[in-house]
MARBA-3410 file (N, C-alpha, C, O; in Angstrom, 1 decimal):
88
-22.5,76.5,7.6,-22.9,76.1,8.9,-24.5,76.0,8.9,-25.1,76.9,8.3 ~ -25.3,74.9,9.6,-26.4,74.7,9.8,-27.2,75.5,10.3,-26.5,76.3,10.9 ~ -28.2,75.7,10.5,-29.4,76.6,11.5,-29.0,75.8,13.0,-28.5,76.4,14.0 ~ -29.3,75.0,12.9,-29.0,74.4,14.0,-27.6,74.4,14.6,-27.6,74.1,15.8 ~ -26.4,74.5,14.2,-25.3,75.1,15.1,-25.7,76.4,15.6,-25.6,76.7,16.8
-26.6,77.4,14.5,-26.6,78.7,15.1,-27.5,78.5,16.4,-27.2,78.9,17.5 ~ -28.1,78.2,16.2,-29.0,78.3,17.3,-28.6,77.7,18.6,-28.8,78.2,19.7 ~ -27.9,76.5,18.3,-27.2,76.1,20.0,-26.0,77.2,19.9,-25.5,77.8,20.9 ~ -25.7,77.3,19.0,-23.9,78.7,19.6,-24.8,79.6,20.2,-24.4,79.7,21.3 ~ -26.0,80.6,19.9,-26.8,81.5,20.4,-27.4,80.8,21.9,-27.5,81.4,23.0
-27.6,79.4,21.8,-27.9,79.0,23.6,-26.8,79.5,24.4,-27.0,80.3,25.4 ~ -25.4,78.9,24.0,-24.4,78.7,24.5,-23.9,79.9,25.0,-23.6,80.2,26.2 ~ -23.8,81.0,23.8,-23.5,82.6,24.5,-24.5,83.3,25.2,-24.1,84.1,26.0 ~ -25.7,82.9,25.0,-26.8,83.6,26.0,-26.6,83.2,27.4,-26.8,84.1,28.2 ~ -26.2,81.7,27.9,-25.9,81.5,29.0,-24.7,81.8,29.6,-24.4,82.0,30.8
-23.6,82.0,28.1,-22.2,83.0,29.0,-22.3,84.1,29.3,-21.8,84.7,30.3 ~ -23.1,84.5,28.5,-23.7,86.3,29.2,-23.9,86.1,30.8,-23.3,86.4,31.8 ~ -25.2,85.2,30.5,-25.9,85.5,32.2,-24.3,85.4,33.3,-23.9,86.1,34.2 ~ -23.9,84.0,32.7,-22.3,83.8,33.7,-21.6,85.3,33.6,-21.8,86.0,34.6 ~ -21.1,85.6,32.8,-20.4,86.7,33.0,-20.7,87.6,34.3,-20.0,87.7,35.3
-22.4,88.1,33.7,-22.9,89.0,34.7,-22.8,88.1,35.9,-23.4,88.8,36.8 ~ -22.5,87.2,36.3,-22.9,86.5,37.7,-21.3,86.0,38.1,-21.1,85.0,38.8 ~ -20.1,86.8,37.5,-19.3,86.5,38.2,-18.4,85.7,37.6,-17.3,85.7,38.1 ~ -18.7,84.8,36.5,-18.1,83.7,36.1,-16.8,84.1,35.7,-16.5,85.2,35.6 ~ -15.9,83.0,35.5,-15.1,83.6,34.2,-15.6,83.0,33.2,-16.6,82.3,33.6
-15.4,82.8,32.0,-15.4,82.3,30.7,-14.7,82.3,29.6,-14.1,83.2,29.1 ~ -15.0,80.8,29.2,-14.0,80.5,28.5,-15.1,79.8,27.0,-15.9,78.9,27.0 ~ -14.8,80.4,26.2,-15.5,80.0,24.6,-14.5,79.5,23.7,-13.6,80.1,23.2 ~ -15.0,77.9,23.5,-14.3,77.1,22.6,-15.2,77.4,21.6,-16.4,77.6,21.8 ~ -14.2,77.5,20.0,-14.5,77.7,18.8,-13.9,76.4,18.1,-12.9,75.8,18.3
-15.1,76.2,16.9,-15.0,75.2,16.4,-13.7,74.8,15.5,-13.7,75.4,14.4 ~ -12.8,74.1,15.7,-11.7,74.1,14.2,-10.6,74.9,14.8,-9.5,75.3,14.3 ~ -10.9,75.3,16.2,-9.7,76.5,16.8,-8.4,75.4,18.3,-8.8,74.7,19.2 ~ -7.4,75.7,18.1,-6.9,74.7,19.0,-6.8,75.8,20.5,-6.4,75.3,21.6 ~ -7.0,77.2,20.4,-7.2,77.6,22.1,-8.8,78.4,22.0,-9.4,78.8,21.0
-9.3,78.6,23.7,-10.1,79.3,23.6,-10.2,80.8,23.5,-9.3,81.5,23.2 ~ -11.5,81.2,23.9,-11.3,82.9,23.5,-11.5,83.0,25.3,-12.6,82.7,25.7 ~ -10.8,83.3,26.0,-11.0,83.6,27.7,-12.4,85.4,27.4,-12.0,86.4,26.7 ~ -13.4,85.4,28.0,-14.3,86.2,27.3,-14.0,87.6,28.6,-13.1,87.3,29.4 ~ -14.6,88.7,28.8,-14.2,89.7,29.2,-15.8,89.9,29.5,-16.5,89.8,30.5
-15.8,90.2,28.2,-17.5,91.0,27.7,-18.2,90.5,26.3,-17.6,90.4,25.1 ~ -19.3,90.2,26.6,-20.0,89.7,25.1,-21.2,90.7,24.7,-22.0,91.1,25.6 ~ -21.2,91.0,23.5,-22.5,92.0,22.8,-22.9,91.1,22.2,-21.9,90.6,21.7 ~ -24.0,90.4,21.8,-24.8,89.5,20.7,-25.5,90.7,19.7,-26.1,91.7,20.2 ~ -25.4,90.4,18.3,-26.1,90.4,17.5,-26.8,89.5,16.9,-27.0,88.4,17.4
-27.3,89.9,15.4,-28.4,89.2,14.9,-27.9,87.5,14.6,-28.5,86.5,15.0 ~ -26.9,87.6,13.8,-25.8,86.3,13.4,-24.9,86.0,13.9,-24.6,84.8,13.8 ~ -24.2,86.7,14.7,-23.0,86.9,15.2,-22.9,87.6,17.0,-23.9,87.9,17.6 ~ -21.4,87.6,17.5,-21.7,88.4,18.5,-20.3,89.1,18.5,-19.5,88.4,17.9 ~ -19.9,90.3,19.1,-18.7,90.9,19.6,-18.5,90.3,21.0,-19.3,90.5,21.9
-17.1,89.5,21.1,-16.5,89.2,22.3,-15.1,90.3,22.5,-14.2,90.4,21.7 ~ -15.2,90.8,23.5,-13.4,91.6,23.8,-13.4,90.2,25.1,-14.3,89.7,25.8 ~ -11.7,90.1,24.8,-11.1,89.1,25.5,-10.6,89.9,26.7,-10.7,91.1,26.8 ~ -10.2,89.1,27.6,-9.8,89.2,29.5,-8.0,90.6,28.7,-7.4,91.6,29.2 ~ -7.8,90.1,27.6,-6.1,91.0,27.1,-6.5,92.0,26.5,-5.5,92.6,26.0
-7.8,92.7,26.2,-8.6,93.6,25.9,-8.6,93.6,23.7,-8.8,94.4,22.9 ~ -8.2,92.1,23.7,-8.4,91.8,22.3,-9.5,91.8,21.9,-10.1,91.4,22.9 ~ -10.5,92.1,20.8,-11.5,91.8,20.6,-12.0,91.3,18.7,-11.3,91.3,17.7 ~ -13.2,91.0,18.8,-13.3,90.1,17.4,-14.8,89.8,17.6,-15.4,89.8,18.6 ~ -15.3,89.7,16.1,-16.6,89.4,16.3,-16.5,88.1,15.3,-15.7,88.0,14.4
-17.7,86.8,16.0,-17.6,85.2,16.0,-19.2,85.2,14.9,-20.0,86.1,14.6 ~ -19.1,84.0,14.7,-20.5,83.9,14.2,-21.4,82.8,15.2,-20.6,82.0,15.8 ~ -22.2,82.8,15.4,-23.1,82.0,16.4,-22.2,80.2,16.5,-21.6,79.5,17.3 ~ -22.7,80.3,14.6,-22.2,79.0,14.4,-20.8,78.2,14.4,-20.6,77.1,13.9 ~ -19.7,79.2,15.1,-18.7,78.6,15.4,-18.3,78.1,16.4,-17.3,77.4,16.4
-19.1,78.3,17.5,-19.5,78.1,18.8,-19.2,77.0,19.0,-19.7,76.5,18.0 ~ -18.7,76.0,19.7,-18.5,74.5,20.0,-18.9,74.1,21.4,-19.7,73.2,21.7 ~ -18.2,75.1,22.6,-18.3,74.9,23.9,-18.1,75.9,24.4,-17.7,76.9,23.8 ~ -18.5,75.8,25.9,-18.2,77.2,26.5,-17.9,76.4,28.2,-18.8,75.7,28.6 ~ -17.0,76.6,28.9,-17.1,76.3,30.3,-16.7,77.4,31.5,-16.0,78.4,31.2
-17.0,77.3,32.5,-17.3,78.1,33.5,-16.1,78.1,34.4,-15.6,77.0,34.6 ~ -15.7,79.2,34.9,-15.5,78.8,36.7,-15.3,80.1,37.7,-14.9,81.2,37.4 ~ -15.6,79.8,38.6,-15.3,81.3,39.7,-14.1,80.9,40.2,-13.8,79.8,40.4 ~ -13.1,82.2,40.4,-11.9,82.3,41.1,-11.6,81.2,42.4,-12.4,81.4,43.4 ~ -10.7,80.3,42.4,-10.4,79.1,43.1,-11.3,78.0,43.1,-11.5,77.2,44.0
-12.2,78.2,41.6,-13.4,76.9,41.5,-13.0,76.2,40.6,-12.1,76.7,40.0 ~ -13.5,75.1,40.3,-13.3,74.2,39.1,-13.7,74.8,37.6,-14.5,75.8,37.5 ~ -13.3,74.4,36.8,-14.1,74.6,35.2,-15.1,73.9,35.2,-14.8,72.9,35.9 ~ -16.2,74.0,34.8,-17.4,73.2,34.0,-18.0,73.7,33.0,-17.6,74.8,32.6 ~ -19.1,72.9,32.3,-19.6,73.0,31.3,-21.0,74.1,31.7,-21.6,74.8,30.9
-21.2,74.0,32.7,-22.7,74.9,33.4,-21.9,75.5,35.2,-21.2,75.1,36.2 ~ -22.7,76.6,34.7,-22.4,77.9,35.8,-22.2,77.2,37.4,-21.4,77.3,38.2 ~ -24.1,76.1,37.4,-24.0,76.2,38.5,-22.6,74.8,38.8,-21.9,74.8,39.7 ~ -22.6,74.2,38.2,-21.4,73.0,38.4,-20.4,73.6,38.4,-19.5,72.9,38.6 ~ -20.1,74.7,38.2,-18.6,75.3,39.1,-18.6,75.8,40.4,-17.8,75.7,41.4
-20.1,76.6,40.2,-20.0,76.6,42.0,-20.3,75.7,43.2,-20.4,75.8,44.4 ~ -20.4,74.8,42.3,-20.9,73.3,43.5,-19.5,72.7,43.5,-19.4,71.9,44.4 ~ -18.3,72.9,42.7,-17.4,72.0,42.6,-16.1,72.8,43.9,-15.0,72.2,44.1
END
């Protein structure tokens, strides 16, 4: 994987963090995977991060598997960005 996947997967989870803490739910699509990981709680490390899932599964990702991540608050739409679920 490129420097550059890692680095947008590292955008991508740094802004599911902030969602998390603000209520979100979250949902992290992985690259080459046909479901998401529904997220709970995220720890970032150096290359990598520890996600435990909403079924209290957990697994640690590499930045660079990262593909997508979308948002929503309880009776809100999904989106690609926090604040576009709460506007929808």
């Amino acid at each position: 994987m490129s420097g550059e996947e890692t680095t947008a997967g590292r955008e991508i989870i740094t802004k599911a963090i902030t969602a998390l803490e603000d209520g979100y739910t979250v949902l992290i699509r992985l690259r080459g995977r046909d479901r998401g990981i529904k997220a709970a709680r995220i720890v970032p490390d150096l290359l990598s991060f520890r996600v435990e899932e909403t079924d209290g599964f957990s697994c640690d990702v590499a930045f660079s598997a990262v593909e997508h991540a979308a948002y929503s608050k309880e009776g809100g739409a999904v989106s690609s960005t926090p604040s576009a679920a709460e506007n929808a």
